[in-house]
N, C-alpha and C positions, 0 to 999 in steps of 0.2 A: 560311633553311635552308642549310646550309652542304655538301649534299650535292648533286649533280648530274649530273641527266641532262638528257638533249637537251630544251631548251625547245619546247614546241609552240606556232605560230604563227598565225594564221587563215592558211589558203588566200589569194593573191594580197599577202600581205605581207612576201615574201621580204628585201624591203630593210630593212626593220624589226625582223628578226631579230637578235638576240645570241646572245653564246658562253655559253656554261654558266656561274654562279656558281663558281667552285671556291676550294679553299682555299691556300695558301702554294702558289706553285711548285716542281715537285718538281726538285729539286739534282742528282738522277742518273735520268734516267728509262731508262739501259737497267737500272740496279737494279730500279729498280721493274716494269718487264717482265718480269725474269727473275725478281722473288718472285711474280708472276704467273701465268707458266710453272710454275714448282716448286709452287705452293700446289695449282693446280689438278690436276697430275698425283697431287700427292700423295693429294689426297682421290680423284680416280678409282680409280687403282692401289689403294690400299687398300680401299675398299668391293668391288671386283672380287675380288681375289686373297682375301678374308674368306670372300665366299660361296663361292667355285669349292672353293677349301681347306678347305671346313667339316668333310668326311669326313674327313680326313684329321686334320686340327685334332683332332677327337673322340676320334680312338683316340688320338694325342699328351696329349692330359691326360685320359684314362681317362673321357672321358661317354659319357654315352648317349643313345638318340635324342632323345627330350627334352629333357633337358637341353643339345645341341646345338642343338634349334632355340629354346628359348629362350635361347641364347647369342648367335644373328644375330639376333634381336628387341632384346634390350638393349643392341646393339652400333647399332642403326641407329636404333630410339626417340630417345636423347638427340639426335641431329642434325637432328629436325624440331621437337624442343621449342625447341632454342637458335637454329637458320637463319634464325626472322623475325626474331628482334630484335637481330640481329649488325649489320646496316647502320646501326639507331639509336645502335647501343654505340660505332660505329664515326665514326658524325656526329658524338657529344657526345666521346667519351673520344679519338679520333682514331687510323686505323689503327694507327700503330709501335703504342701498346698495347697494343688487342686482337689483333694478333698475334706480339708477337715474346715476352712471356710464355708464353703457351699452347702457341708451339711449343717449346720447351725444356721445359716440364711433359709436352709428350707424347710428345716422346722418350724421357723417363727413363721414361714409364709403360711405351713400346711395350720398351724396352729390358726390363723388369723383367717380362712377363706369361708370357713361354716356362719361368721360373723357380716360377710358382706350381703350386699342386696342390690347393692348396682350392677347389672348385666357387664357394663363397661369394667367394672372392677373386676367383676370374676373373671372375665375373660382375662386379663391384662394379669391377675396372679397366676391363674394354670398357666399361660404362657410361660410365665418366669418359672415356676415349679417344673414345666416339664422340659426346659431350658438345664433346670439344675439336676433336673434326673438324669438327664442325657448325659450327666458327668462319672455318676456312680460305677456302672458297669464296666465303661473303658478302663477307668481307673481304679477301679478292683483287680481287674484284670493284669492291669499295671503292676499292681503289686505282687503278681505269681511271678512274674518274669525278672523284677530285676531286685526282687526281695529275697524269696522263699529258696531254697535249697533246691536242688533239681528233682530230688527223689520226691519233694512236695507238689510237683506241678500237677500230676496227672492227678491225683486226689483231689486239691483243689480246683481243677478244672472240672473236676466231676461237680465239684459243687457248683460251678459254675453252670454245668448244665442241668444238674438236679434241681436248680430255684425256674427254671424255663420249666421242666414238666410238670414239679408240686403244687405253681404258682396258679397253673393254668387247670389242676386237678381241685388245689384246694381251696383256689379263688372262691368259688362259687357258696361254698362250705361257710366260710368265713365268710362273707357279705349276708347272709342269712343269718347266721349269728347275731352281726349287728344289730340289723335290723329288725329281729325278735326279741332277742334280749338285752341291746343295749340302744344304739341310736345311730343314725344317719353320720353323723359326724366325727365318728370313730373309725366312717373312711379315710380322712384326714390325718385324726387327731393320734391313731397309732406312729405316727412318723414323730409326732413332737415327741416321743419317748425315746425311737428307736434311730436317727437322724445322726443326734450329739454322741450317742453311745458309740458311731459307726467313726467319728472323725476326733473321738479321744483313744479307742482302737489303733489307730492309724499314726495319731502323734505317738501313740507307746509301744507298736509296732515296728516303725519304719525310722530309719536313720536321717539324719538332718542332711537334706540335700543342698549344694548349692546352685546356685542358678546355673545352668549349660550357654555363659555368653555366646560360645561358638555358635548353637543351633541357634538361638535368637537372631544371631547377626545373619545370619543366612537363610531366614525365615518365608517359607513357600506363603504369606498371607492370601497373596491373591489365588492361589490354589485351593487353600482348606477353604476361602470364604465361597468360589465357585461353586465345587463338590459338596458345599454344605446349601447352600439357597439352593443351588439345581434340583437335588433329591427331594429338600423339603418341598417347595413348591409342587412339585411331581407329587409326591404322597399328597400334596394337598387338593389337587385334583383327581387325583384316581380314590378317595375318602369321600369327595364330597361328589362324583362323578355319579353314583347309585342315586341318590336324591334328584340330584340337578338334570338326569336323561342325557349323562354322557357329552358324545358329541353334539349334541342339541340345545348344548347351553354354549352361549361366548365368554361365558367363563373359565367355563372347562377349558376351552379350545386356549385361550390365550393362557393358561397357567402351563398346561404340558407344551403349548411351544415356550414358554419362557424358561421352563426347566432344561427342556431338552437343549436349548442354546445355550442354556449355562454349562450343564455338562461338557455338551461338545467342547466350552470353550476352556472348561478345566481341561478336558484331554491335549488340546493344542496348547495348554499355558506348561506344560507336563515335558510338553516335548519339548520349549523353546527356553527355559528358564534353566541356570544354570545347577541349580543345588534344587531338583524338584522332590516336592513334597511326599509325593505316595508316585512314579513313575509306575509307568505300565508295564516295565520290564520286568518288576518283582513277581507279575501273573502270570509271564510268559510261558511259564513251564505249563506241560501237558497234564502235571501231576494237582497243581493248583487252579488252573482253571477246570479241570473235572472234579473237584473238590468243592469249588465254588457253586457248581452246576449241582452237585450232593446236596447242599446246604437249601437252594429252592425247591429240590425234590422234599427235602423234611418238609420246609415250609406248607407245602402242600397233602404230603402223605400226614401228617400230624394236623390238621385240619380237621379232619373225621373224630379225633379228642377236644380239641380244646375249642372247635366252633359249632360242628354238627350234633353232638348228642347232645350240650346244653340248650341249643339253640332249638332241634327238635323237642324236648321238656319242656320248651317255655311255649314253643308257637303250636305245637300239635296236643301234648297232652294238656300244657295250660298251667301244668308248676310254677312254683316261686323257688327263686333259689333257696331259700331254707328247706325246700320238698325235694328241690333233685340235687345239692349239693352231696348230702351221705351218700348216696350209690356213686356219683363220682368221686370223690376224696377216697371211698374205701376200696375202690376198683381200681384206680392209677394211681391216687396219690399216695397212700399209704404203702402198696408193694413196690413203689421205687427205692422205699427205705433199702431193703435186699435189692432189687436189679442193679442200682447206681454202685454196689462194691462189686458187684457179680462182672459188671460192665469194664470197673476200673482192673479187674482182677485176668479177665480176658486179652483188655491191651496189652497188659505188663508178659504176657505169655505167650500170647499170638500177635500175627498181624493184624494192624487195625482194622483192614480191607475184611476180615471175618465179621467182625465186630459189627460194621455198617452194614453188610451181606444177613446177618440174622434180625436184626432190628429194620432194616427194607421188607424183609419178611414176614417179620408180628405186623408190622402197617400193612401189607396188603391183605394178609388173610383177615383181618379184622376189620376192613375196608370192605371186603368181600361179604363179609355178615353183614354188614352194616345194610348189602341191595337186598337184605330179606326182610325189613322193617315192615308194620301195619301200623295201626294207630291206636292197636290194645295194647303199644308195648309202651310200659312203664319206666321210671332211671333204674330199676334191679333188672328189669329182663335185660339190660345192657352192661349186666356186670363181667358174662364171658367173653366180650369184645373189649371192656375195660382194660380186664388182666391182660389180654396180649396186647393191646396198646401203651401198657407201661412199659412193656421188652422194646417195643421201638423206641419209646419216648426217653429210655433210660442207653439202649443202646447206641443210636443212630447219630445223634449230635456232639455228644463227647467224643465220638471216635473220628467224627470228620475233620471235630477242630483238632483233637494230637493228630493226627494224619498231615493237615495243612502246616503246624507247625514243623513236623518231621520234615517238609520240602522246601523251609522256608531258612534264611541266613539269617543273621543279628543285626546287619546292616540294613536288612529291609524291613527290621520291625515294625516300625513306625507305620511305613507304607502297607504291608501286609494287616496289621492293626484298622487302619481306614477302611482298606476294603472291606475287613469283614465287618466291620460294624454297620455300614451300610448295607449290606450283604444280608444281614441277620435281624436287624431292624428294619428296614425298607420293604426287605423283600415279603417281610411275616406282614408286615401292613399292608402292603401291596396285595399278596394272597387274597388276606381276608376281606379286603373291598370285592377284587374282582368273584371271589364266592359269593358274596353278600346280592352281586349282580344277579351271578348264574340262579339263585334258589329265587330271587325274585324274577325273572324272567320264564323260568321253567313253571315258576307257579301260577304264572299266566297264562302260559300257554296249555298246562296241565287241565287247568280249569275251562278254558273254552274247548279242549277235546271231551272233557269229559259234560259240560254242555249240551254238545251234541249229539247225544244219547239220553236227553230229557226233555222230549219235544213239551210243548205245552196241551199241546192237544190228545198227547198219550193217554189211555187209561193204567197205563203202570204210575204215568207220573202224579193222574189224581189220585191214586191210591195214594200213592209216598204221601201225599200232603195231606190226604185225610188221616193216615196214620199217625203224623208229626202234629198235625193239630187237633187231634181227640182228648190229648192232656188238656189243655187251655179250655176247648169247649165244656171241659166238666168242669170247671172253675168256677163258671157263673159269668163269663164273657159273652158278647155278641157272637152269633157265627160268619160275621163277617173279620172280625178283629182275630178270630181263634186261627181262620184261612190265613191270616196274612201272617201270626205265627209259624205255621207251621209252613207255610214258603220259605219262612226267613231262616227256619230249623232246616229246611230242604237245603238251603245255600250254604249253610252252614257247615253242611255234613259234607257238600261238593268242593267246600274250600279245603275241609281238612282233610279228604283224600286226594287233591291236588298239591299240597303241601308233604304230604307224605310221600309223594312220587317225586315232586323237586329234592327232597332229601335224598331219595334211592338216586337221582341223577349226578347229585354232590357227593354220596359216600364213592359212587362210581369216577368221578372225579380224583379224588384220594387214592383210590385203588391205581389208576392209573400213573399218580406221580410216584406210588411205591416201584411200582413197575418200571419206571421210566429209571427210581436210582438202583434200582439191581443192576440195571443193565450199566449205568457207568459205572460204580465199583467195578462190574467185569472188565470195563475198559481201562481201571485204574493202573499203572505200574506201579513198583513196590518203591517205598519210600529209602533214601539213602539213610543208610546204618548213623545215626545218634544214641544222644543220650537217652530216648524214647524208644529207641528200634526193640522190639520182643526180646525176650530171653530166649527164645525157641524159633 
């Protein structure tokens, strides 16, 4: 196999050890770092600035609720259909291909989509754009392992997890910029600059591959096609599952069984097929599937950053991302610049199991702040929960991926590759629907408990209403008009402290998945000695 990650070696065999298989040596590796760099941000920034922008998007090309949300569904579907089988595409057909086409096809798309106005058209280009994003990532990734010099992996892979926590720190940042002082369409229209730059990088990077006839002729098609419609279909009912009322829609219901049967029937096509595509034996080990188990705990414990405090700013205090983007970009996204070498500088000296053990940790304590929230707190009262959420956010992911790779062989790259990218995509989509459930659920129920303490025939509760409607009556209103104000100000105030108590349920939430990865790190065993294993 011509793809590679870190060889796994028995314990006590450290002299026995080899460098990774890889292919031609790469002729420019700070090219090849910097199409690294640019691929990875690129796919962050984009999925970021997609969802924050979605409101705003809608009224720019005239949709409606619906058809907004299934415009983020088609927009992120295609990228868990295409993510597993970009590392195979990328073993046989060789990186420059799979990426320096696609980025030029997806700049001319991102360039062309602020121009349409047919619903059917926009749908049908975010498909394809998020079809071609799904390629970047794998294939960035591609090129640590069979390009870059070994001593460049853990660096680069930093970057690779540093564009997951900046993107989601400084997403928010940057869409408000836009938007204030430039325009809607520089959601887009940053790709047609930054696209071509990433896939002339990569031609002046990366060495001329030739085609890998061998892996083509033995090519697992009906495996990647499974594993790839299974997931997405699945993402596409657990996305559109919060709107539709779940199991209450025959929608829902026939999408997760058609997923699930797809799955299934990758796992049986895995075992029956003679040269399979990602086999399940490459996760066998206790080391990688508690690893895997790590990577949904982040999903979750990093939820309390990149969905909760923007999402309380916008639904309790009532901010625009231009308002609460500075206290987040300056509370996480900026002190990752120091965490992501402090992080990298940890691995190379300790075991990574320390590494994910400290960053489990900033996510729970700052999880733990998160259940003291009210509705006077601002995006700066959230800047000491910030800063320790950047120690997880910069910790906890770069050290689970060298960890998995440290357990993993050259021959299961490919394989090891698919899972995680469905692993890491899926599972971070997957999360944020089923939150997205729990704060609209809780805030239901929040609100008829707290209901129930404002009888109508209270004289507490005529007070409240005469209180809330004494503004309006000085106005020069009817005092029947001024009463139904200030009901409406009464319901108002009961929503947004049912809204604040569904957040104290969701940062408890968070807290619990930080919890839940301490506890496997403690279950982890130590990785076999590589090229990765600590100096100490």
């Amino acid at each position: 196999m011509a793809t590679a990650p870190l060889p796994a070696t028995p314990a006590g065999a450290a002299s026995a050890r080899s460098a990774p298989a890889q292919s031609a040596p790469c002729p420019r590796p700070a090219y090849a770092a910097a199409a690294v760099l640019l691929g990875s941000f690129l796919v962050g920034f984009d999925t970021r600035l997609f969802s924050i922008g979605l409101p705003d998007l809608r009224g720019a090309f005239g949709l409606s609720f619906d058809e907004g949300a299934w415009l983020s569904t088609i927009a992120t579907a295609p990228q868990i259909f295409i993510a597993p089988a970009v590392a195979w595409l990328a073993a046989t057909f060789g990186v420059g291909r799979v990426l320096f086409w696609p980025s030029l096809v997806y700049a001319l798309i991102s360039l062309a989509i602020p121009f349409v106005h047919s619903w059917e058209l926009i749908a049908l280009l975010h498909g394809l754009r998020g079809l071609l994003l799904g390629v970047f990532i794998p294939a960035t990734i591609m090129i640590i392992f069979r390009n870059l010099p070994i001593r460049w992996w853990v660096p680069a892979l930093a970057i690779y997890a540093f564009r997951l926590a900046f993107s989601q720190s400084a997403g928010v940042a940057i869409v408000g910029f836009y938007e204030q002082y430039m325009s809607w369409q520089w959601v887009y229209w940053q790709d047609v600059l930054l696209a071509p730059i990433i896939g002339i990088l990569v031609r002046l990077g990366t060495p001329h591959e030739k085609v890998d006839t061998a892996l083509l002729e033995r090519a697992d098609w009906g495996g990647m096609a499974l594993l790839g419609s299974g997931w997405a279909l699945i993402y596409v009912a657990v996305d559109q599952g919060n709107r539709l009322d779940w199991l209450q829609s025959g929608l829902i219901l026939t999408l997760l069984a058609a997923g699930t049967l797809l799955v299934a029937g990758f796992s049986l096509n895995e075992l029956l097929v003679r040269t399979p595509w990602a086999s399940h034996k490459v996760i066998a080990s206790r080391n990688v599937i508690g690893a895997f188990i790590l990577i949904l705990c982040f999903n979750v414990a990093s939820l309390s950053n990149s969905m909760l405090i923007p999402g309380f700013l916008s639904t309790v205090t009532g901010l625009r991302p231009e308002e609460s983007g500075w206290p987040i970009f300056l509370g996480t996204g900026l002190p990752l610049l120091a965490v992501m070498p402090l992080a990298v500088l940890m691995i190379r000296l300790f075991d990574a199991r320390l590494t994910m053990l400290i960053g489990f940790l900033a996510f729970a304590v700052a999880a733990r702040m998160g259940t003291g929230i009210n509705h006077e707190w601002s995006g700066w009262s959230f800047l000491p929960m910030l800063l320790i959420q950047s120690i997880g956010q910069g910790f906890t992911f770069l050290a689970a991926v060298v960890y998995i790779l440290s357990n993993s062989s050259p021959k299961d790259a490919t394989a090891i590759a698919a899972y995680v990218q469905v692993l890491r995509l899926g599972g971070a989509e997957i999360s944020i629907s089923l939150m997205a459930t729990l704060l609209r659920m809780r805030e239901q129920l929040h609100s008829y408990l707290l209901g129930l303490h404002i009888p109508a025939s209270a004289a507490e509760t005529a007070h409240a209403i005469a209180g809330f409607a004494a503004p309006f009556a000085g106005a020069g209103g009817s005092a029947h008009l001024a009463q139904a104000r200030g009901v409406a100000a009464l319901a108002a105030t009961v929503s947004r402290e049912a809204n604040v108590l569904a957040y104290i349920d969701a940062f408890q939430i968070s807290y619990w998945g930080a919890l839940a990865g301490l506890l496997m790190v403690a279950l982890l065993g130590a990785a076999p000695r590589g090229p990765l294993s600590p100096r100490y």
